[in-house]
C-alpha positions, 0 to 999 in steps of 0.5 A: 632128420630130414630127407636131403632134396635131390634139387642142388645136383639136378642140374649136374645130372642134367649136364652129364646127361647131354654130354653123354649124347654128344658125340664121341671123340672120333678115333684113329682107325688102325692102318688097313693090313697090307697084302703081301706081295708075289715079288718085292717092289722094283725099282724103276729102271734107269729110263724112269718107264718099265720098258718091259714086263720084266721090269714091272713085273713079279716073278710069277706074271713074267712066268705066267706072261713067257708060258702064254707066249708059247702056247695057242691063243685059247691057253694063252687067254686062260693063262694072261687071265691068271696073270690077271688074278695076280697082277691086275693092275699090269698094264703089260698083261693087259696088252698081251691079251690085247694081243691074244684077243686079236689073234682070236678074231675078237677085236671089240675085246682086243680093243677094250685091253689095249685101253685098259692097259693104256689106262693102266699105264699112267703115262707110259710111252713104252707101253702106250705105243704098243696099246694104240698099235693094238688099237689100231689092228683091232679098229682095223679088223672091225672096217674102221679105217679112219679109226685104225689111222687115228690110232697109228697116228698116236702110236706114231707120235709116241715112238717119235717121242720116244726116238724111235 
């Protein structure tokens, strides 16, 4: 018997071969987990924009946001910043530690809340006339008085805008 010759399936192995250095087949990859919530979404309010933490809020930030309100400014920073750790895309909290922070003399850091929040609000007249407010105190505080009227004057165009 003669021994069989590996030559007619070279080119098989060949071919299997370089189709298993090609790439795989890209997979779809799984949702990423949701993280629960501290309070179920909330519908817009009837205006479109929340006018008020308590419309854009969780329960434990609207809390959190009463319990700084009452209390001196070194707590009430610690307290918004918890509020943050929660919530921290809120741009009401953020303009409450705008607020916090003005109090406290610190008004390079007021300043940079009150922004923070106006960026956080995509839009929000309610809230962005607030922010330019702050701004303005804060811009204000510093010797900046062309830049506190600029920042009035924003805020203004708003609250005209807005029927106020």
């Amino acid at each position: 018997m003669r021994p069989r010759s590996i030559a007619p399936i070279l080119p098989l192995a060949a071919a299997m071969l370089l189709a298993a250095c090609g790439p795989l087949p890209p997979r779809e990859s799984p949702a990423p987990p949701q993280r629960p919530s501290s309070a179920p979404p909330r519908p817009a309010p009837a205006g479109g924009w929340p006018r008020t933490p308590a419309e854009a809020s969780g329960p434990a930030v609207l809390a959190l946001l009463d319990q700084a309100a009452a209390q001196p400014a070194a707590q009430a920073e610690a307290t918004l910043e918890r509020a943050l750790r929660i919530e921290p895309r809120n741009p009401f909290v953020w303009q409450a530690l705008a607020g916090v922070r003005l109090q406290q003399g610190m008004a390079d850091d007021a300043e940079t809340a009150a922004q923070k929040s106006t960026q956080l609000a995509g839009g929000n007249p309610w809230v962005e006339s607030g922010n330019w407010r702050a701004i303005a105190a804060a811009r204000r505080a510093r010797g900046d008085e062309p830049g506190a009227q600029e920042a009035e004057q924003r805020a203004s165009v708003l609250q005209e805008q807005l029927g106020q």
